[in-house]
N, C-alpha and C positions, 0 to 999 in steps of 0.2 A: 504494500500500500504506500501510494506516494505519500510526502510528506509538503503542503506548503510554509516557506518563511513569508509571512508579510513582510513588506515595508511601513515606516512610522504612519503613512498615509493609510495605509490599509488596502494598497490595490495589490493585486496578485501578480506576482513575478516570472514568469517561464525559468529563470535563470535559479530561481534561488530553490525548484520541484530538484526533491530531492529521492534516490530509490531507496527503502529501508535495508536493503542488501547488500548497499553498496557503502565503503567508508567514504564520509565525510568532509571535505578539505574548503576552508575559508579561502576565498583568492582576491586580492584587493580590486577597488575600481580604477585603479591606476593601472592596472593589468592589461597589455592589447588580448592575452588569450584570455578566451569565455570559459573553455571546457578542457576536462581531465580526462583523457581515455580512463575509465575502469570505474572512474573517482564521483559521488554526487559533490556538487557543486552549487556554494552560495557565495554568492558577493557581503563584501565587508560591510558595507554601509546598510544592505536588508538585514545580516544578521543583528549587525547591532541597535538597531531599530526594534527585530523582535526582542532582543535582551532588554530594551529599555521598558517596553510594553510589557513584557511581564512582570518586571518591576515597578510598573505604573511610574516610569517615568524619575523612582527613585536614587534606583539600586539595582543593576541588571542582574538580573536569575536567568540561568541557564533553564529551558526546555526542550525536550528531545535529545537526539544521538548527540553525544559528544563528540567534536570535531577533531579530526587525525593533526589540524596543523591551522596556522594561518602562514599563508604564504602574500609577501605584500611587498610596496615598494618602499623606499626608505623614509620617503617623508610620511607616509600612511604608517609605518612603524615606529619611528616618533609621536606620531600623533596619539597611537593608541600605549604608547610608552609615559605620554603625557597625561595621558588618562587615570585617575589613581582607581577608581574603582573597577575599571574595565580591566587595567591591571593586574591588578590587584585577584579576581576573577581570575583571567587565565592563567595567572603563575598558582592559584588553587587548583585548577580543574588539571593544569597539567598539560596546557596548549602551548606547545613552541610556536615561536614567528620565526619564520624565513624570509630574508630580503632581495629581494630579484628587481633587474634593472625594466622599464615600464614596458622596453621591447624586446622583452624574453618570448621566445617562440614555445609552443606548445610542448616540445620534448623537455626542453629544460622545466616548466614548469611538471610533467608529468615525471621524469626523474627525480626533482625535490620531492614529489607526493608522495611517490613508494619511498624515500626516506624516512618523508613521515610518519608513514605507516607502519616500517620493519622497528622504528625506534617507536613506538605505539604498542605493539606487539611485542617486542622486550622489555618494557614497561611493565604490560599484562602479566608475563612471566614472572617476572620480578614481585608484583605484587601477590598473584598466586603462592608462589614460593615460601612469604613473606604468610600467606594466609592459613599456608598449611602448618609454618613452624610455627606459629600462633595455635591453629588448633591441635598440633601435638603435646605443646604446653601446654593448653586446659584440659587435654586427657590425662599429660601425668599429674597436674593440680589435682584434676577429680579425681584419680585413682589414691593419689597419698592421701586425699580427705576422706573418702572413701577407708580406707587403711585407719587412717588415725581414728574416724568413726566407729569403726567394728571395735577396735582399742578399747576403745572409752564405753559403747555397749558391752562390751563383755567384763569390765572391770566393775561396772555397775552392776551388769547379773551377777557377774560371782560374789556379790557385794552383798547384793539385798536380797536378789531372789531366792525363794525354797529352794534345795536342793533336791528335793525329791518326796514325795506324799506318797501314804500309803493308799491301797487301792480296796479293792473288795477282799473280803478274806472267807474263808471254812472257818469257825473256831475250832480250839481244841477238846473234845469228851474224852469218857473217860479211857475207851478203846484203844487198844493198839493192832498194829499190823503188821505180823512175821517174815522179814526181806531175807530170804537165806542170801550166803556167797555162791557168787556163779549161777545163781536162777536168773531166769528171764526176767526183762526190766519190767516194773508195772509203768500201767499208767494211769493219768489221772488229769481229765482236761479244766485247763485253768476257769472259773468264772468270771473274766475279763479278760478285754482286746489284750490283743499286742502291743494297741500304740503306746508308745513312750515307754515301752516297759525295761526297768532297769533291775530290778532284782527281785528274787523268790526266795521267801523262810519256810520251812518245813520243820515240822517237830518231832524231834528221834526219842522216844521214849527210853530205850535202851543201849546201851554204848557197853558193847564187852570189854573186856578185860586185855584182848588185843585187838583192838580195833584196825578196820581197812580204810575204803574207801568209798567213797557216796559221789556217783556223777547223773546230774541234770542235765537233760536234753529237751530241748522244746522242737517238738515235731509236728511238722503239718499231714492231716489226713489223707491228702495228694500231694507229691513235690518235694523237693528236699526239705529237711531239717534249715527249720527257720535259724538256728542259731548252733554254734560250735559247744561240742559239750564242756560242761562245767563239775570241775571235779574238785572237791573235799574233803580231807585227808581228813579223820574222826580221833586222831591221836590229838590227848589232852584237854577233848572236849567233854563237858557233862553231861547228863542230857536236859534238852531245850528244846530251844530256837536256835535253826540256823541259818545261815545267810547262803545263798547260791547269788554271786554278782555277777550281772553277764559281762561278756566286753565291752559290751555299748549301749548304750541306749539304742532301743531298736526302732527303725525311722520305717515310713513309706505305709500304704494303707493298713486299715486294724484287720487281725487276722484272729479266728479263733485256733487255736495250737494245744495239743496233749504234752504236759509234762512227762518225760519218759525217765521213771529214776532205775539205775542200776548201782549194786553194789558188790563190792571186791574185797573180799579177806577170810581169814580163817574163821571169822564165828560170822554167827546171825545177827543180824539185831532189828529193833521193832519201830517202826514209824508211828507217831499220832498220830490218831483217828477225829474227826468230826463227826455231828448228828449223822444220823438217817437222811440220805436223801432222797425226794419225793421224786426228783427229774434222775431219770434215770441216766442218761449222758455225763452226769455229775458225779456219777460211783467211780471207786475207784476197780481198776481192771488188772486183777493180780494172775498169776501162772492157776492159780484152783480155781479161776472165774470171776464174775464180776462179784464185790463186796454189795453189803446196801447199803454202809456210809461213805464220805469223803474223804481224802487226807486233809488232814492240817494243815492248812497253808496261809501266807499272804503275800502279798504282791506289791511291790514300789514302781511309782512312775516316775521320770523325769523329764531332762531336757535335752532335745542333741545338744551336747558342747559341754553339759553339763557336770559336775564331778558324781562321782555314783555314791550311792548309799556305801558307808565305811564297813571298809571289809573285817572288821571284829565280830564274832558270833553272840549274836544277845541270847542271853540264857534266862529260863524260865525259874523263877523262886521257885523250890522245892514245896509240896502240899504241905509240909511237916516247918514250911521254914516261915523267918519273917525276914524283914526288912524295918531297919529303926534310925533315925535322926540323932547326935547327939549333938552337944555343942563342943567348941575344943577347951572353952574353960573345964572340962569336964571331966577331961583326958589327963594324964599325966603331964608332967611340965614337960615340955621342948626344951632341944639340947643342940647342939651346934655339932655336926659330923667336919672333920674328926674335934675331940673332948679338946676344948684350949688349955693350953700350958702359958705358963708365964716365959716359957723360950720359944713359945713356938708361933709363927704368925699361920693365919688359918689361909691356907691353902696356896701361902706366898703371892696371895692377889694383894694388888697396892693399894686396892680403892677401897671403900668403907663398904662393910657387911654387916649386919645383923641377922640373931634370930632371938626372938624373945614374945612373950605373951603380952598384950595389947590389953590391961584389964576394961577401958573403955571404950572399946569396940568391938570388945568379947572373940576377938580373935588373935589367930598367931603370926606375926609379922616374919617374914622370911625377904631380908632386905639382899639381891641381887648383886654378883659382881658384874663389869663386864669383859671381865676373863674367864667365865667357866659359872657352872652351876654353884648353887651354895644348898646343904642341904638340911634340914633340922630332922630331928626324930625323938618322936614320942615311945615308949618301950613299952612291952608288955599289956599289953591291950586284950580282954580276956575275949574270945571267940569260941562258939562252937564248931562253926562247919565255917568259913568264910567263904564266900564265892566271885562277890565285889563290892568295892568298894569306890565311892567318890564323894569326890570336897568340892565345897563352893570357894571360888577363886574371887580375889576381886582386886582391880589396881586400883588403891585407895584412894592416890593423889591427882589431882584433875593437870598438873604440870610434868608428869610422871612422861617417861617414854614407853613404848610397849614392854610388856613383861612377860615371858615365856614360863609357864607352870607346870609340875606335873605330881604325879603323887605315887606311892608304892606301896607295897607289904610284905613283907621278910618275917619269916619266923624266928622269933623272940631269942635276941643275942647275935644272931647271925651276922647283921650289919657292923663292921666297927669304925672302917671308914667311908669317906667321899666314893673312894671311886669302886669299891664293895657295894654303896648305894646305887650308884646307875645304874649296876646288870639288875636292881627292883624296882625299876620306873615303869610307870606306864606312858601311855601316848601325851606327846606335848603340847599345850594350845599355848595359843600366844592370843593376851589379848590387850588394846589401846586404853588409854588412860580413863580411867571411870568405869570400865567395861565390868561385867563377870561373867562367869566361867565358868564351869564343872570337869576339870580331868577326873580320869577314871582309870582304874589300874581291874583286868581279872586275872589272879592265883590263874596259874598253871594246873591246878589240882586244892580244892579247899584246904585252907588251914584250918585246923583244928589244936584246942590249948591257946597259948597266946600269941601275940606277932609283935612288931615292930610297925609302926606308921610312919613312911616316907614323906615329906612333904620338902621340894624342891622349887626353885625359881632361878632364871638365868636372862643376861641381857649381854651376852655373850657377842661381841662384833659391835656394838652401840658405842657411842662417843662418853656417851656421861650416863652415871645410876645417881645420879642427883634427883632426890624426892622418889623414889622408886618404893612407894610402899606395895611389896606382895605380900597382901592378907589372906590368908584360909582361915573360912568360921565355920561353916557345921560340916559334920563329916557323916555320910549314911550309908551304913553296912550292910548288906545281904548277907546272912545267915542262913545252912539248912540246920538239918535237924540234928 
């Protein structure tokens, strides 16, 4: 579609019909040629007549194709060199002036055009070029913000969000269920999806005296085995609850799936049982047929990315046992591992350590180095069956740095130094200033008679233990019978 330039007057031009196909070159009126082989063509004086028109006469605005070039004579290139806005204008838009004498014949004027045009065209390139490392930087912009953002979401999940909820469960009755070694696995399909599923407890009633091995498998009715089995060595455990963690959270649609348990060692031993079940798919399906209750079980969900449910086996108070709160005003005094001598500095750490009872706060202050653990202990603590035990933690000082806590149990006299204490620590928490806390330590095998109470704190790698109060106040013991 052609294009016309008016002139100021507004009559229509033959000279200044332009083809939208063709590049554009201004040619002055001082000019004896009219015409560009290849090239449209307007004269100087219509175009800048429509520039002024569009700027209503202010401020000329370009409309339409931008012109390859002005090609003009010199006093017409002065003139519009005198011009500041018109100027002004082409050294924005990016329009060179070429000067030709007023009797330049048509070749020479058509050889400046293609000038025009090949240096128009490596312009273009130039600017393409220019547009692409631009938009290479804003991909790798957005991909590092992108980056830094997943960062900062995931340091908030792992921050705030649950870790993982419990799901539907079987409870436990009073039934048990006889798994010999080397029989057939039973099975037993879960009452809830797959999705998000992260771990399964089962209750083993029985645990022989040489325990083997217990592995879960989650199998689909058609199709492979949803998940790689999961196996659990039964040495040192009592019987409970125990934890089966898978390797992942399991991602992708909800699936119903059979728990397939198999077990491996020289004796038997017996699973907990649940109610009666009414829905018959719900029974469990042993090597002598199907049962008419359930196993005992429950089920944790999480999140991909998520950390799983902590692989320590939570064990079930004994029917015969309790569980009881005491305070540590309650306990024996606290004593500083190893006993201080007057020649001896504790633990050859430089920086100030405490341990000593807190009458008003009713706890025991276990003040941290930051070379190493510091540990106190309470003696002779009378037990019948212990199975576990945990203290409430707390960093008292709101100016305090993080304090890492942990607690233990030793049968009575065993412990006599520091580093005799760590092989009866339990798992470590670290927590920030004001926080609490509960570590928990479980015996290897109950004590029974009396024990020793570990209670330890460390800021081990930290700059300064300035105000570092770590308090333990109640202590609650599981007992069996």
């Amino acid at each position: 579609m052609d294009r016309v330039f008016q002139s100021h007057g507004g009559s229509a031009s033959t000279e200044g019909m332009t083809d939208a196909a063709q590049p554009l070159v201004i040619l002055g009126d001082g000019l004896a040629t009219t015409s560009v082989a290849g090239f449209a063509v307007t004269r100087l004086a219509a175009w800048q007549a429509e520039l002024m028109a569009a700027g209503q006469n202010r401020r000329p605005v370009l409309r339409g194709p931008r012109p390859m070039g002005l090609i003009a004579t010199p006093d017409e290139a002065d003139h519009v060199t005198a011009d500041p806005a018109l100027s002004e204008l082409l050294t924005t838009l990016g329009i060179p002036t070429v000067t030709l004498s007023p009797e330049a014949s048509e070749a020479e004027v058509t050889a400046h055009a293609i000038g025009l045009l090949a240096a128009s065209l490596a312009r273009a390139e130039e600017a393409a070029a220019e547009e692409r490392a631009a938009a290479a930087a804003l991909r790798t912009q957005h991909r590092d913000m992108q980056a830094r953002f997943s960062q900062v979401e995931e340091f908030v999940y792992h921050s705030l969000a649950p870790k993982y909820i419990r799901t539907e469960e079987f409870p436990l009755a009073d039934a048990g269920l006889p798994l010999a070694a080397g029989s057939s696995p039973i099975r037993q399909k879960l009452p809830f999806s797959t999705r998000c599923l992260a771990a399964v407890d089962l209750y083993v009633r029985e645990v022989p005296e040489d325990p083997g091995t217990l592995t879960l498998t989650l199998v689909r009715d058609i199709g492979p085995d949803l998940s790689p089995p999961v196996s659990l060595p039964l040495a040192g455990l009592s019987p409970g609850w125990i934890r089966f963690v898978l390797p992942r959270v399991l991602e992708g649609a909800p699936e119903d799936v059979w728990a397939e348990i198999r077990y491996d060692g020289p004796d038997a031993i017996a699973l907990g049982l649940s109610y009666p079940s009414p829905v018959e798919e719900y029974r469990v399906r042993s090597p002598g047929g199907t049962d008419a209750a359930a196993l005992a079980l429950k089920g944790y969900r999480g999140l991909p990315g998520a950390p799983l449910p902590p692989p320590h086996m939570p064990r079930q108070v004994p029917a015969a046992g309790s569980t009881e709160m005491v305070s540590v005003g309650d306990l024996s005094p606290v004593r500083k591992l190893p006993v201080h001598h007057r020649w001896e500095q504790f633990g050859g750490y430089p920086d100030f350590t405490a341990v000593e009872y807190w009458t008003g706060e009713n706890a025991i202050l276990i003040h941290p180095s930051t070379h190493g653990p510091v540990c106190g202990i309470v003696r002779n603590i009378a037990a019948r069956a212990l199975s576990e035990l945990r203290v409430s933690a707390h960093v008292g000082h709101r100016q305090s740095g993080p304090i890492a806590f942990a607690v233990g149990v030793a049968p009575a006299g065993r412990v006599q130094r520091l580093t005799q204490a760590l092989d009866w620590l339990g798992h470590w928490i670290e927590l920030q200033a004001g926080q609490f806390g509960v570590p928990w330590v479980l015996p290897a095998r109950p004590i029974r008679g009396s024990f020793d109470l570990l209670l330890a704190t460390s800021m081990e790698g930290r700059r300064s233990n300035r105000l570092a109060w770590g308090l333990f106040r109640d202590v609650t013991m599981t007992n069996g019978a």
